[in-house]
N, C-alpha and C positions, 0 to 999 in steps of 0.2 A: 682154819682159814675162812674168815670172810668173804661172803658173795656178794653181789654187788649186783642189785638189780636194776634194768632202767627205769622201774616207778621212782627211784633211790636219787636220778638225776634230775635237774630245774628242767625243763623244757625252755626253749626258748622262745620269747611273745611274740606273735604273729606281727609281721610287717605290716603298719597301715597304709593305705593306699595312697598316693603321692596328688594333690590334686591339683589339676591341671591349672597353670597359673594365665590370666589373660595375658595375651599378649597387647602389653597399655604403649610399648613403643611402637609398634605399629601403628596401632589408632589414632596412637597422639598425630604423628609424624603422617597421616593421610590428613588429619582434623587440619594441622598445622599448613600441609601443602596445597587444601583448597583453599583456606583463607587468602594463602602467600599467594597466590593464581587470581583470584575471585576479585580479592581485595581494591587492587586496582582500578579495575573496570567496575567496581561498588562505587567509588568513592568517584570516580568521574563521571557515573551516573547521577551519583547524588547532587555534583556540583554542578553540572551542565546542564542535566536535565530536571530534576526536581525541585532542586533551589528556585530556579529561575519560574517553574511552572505556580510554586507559593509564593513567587514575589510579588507575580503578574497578577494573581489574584488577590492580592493585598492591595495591591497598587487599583487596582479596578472601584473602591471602596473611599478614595482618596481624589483630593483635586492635584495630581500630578501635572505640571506645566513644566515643561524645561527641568524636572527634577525624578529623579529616581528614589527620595526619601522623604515623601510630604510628610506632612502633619495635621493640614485641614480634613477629616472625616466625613465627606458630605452622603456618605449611604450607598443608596443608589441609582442615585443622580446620573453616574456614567450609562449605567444599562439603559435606565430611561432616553437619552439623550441618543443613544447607539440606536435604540429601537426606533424611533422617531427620524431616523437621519436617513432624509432620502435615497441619499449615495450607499449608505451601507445596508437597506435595507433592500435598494433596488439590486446590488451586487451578490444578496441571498440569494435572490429571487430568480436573478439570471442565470446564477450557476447550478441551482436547481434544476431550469430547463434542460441546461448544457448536462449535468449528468445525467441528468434522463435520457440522452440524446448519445452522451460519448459511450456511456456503461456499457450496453447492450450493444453498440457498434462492434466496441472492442473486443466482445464477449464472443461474437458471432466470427469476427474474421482472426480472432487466437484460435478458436475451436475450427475453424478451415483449414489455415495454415496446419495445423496438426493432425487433420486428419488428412489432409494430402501428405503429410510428410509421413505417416506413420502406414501408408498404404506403398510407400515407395520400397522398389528392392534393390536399388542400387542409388549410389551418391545419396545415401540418407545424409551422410554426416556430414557433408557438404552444402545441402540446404537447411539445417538443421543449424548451423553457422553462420548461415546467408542470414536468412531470418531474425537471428538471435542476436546479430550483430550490430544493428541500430541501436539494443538497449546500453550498449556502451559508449554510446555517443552524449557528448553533455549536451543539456538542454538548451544550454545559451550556445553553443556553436550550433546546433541545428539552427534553432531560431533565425540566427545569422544566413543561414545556409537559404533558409526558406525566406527570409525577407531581403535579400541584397540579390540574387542569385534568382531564384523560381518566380515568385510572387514582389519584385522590386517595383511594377506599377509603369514601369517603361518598355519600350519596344523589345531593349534588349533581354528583358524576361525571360526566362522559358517558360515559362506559362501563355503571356502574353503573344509571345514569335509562336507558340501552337496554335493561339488564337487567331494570329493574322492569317496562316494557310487558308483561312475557311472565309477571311474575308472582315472576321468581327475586329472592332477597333480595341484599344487599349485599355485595361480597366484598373483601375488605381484601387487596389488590396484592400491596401491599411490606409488609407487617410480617409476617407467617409464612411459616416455609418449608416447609411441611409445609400443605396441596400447596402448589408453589415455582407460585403465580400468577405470580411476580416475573420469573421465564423471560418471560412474553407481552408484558412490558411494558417488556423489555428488547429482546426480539427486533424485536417492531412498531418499538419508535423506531430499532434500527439497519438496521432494512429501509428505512423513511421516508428516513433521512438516505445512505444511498450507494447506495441500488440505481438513483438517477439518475444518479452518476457512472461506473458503467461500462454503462448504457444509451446512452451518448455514444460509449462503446468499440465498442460492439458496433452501432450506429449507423453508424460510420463505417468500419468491417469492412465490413457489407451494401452499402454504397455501392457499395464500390471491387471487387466479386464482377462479375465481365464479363456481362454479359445475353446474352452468345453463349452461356456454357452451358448454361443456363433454353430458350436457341431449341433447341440440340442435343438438351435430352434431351425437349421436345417431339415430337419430331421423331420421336427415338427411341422413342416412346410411352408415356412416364413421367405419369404423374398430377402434375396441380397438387396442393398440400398436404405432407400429409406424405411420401409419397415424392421427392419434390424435396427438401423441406428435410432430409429422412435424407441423400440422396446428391448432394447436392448445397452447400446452405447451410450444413450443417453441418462437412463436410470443410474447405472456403471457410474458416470461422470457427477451425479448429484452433492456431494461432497465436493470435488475440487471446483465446482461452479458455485456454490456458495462461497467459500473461499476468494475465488477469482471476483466476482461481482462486488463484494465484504472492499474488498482492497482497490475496485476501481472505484467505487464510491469515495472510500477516504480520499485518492489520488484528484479525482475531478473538485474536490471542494479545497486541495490544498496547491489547486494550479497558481503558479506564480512566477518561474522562470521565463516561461515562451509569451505570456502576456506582459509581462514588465520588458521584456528585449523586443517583443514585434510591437507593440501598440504605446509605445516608449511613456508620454505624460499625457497622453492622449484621455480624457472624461469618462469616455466611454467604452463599454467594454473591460471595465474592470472586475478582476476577481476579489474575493473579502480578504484575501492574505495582501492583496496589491494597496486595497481600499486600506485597509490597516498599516502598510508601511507607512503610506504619507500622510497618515492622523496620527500618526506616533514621531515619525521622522520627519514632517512636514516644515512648514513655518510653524505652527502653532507649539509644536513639541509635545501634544497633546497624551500623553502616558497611562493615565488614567483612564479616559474614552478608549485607548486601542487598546486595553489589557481589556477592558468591561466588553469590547468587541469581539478578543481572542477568547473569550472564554462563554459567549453567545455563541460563538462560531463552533466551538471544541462541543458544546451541549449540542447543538445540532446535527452536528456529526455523527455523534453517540446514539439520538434519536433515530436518526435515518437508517444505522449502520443496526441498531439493534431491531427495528421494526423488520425488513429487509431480513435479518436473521431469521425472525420470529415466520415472515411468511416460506422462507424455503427450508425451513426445520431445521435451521443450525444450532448442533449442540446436542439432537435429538439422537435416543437409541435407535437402533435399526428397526426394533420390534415397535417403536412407536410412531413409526414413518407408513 
């Protein structure tokens, strides 16, 4: 009788390891569903916004009259002609003032509103609404608001009927610019309308400031008020004050609603978006000059907004501040 050993039997070969396969329908199927989302808002950026911004600059390079498709190439004839053009050069020059003037106003009574609202312990969210509620107001109905209604130039004013109490006569707003009243009644309505929207900025800056440093520099025997808020709340806020400043700078040079509805076809007192309507949409139809304008104006912008940067350290690390 045969024995039968298990050297005698095959073994059987080791199972190889199964390797794990990607999962490509998922990925695909995520690839696929940002395009399907994305794609959209790509493509209506490209056509609203970018199109039009390479047209303008094409067109700036051309003698566009009454046409959106010249053909004569004259250089840059436009920019020179832009630069040289008293109305548009004096409209830099004035709105330069004007943000040097509205910037830091804005800056100053957003950062009040907030820090009185953000000291309050009851009805926070109440004036916090109050405040923030003008920025949902449209530009052209305040404007209304403030030139028919406050600032109308007649008795029935409210501005004026405050002024009669005291005795002063009537003063007529918007029709002379010599003295330019038209400044007050420009500046109050764009204080009115966004000095609540970056009260919310600066709102939510103070929040997020750790109350351990406020204990520290107690501690260390710093006064409540303003010594705190010097070295303390202010430093804290350096970031969203660059920010906030960055964005009233762009807003003050792209003012155009409340000066086209209060100061209607009025000379003077126009902004460079206002000046550029009516050299592009004027009689002249001039296309060329207001693209060669809008893109003097958009470099300028960029200039201002990046020097500005450069002086309150936007962009910069912590460790390099």
């Amino acid at each position: 009788m045969s024995t039968t050993t298990t050297r005698d039997l095959a073994s059987p070969a080791p199972a190889k390891p199964s390797k794990a396969k990607p999962r490509r329908g998922l990925r695909a199927s995520s690839t696929f569903n940002f395009w399907l989302f994305s794609a959209p808002f790509l493509i209506g950026l490209a056509i609203f916004v970018y199109v039009p911004i390479g047209w303008s600059v094409y067109l700036s390079f051309f003698d566009a009259r009454f046409t959106v498709t010249p053909s004569k190439f004259i250089g840059f004839d436009n920019y020179h002609f832009m630069l040289t053009n008293d109305d548009f050069v004096g409209s830099l020059g004035t709105f330069t003032v004007f943000a040097a003037f509205i910037v830091p106003t804005t800056w100053a009574l957003s950062l009040g509103l907030a820090l009185l609202v953000n000291r309050l312990r009851f009805m926070r969210a109440f004036f916090r609404s109050v405040f923030f509620l003008p920025t949902a107001c449209s530009y052209v109905a305040a404007s209304l608001i403030w030139k028919m209604s406050i600032f109308n130039g007649v008795r029935f004013g409210l501005a004026n009927t405050v002024l009669g109490w005291f005795g002063i006569d009537n003063i007529a707003w918007l029709i002379t610019p010599d003295p330019p009243w038209y400044w007050l009644v420009i500046v109050t309505a764009r204080l009115w309308l966004q000095s609540g929207f970056y009260m919310i900025l600066f709102l939510a800056a103070l929040q997020n400031i750790p109350q351990e440093l406020y204990e520290a520099a107690a501690i260390d025997g710093a006064k409540p008020g303003w010594q705190t808020f010097r070295h303390i709340t202010l430093p804290q806020l350096r970031a969203t004050s660059t920010a906030v400043i960055l964005l009233l700078l762009v807003a003050a040079y792209q003012a155009f609603d409340e000066f086209f509805n209060l100061l209607s076809k009025t000379t003077w007192g126009r902004p460079p978006l206002v000046e550029l309507y009516y050299r592009a949409l004027g009689e002249n139809q001039d296309y060329g000059a207001g693209s060669a304008g809008a893109v003097i104006l958009t470099v300028l912008i960029c200039v201002v907004t990046l020097f500005q940067g450069k002086i309150m350290g936007f962009g910069r690390g912590e460790e390099s501040k």
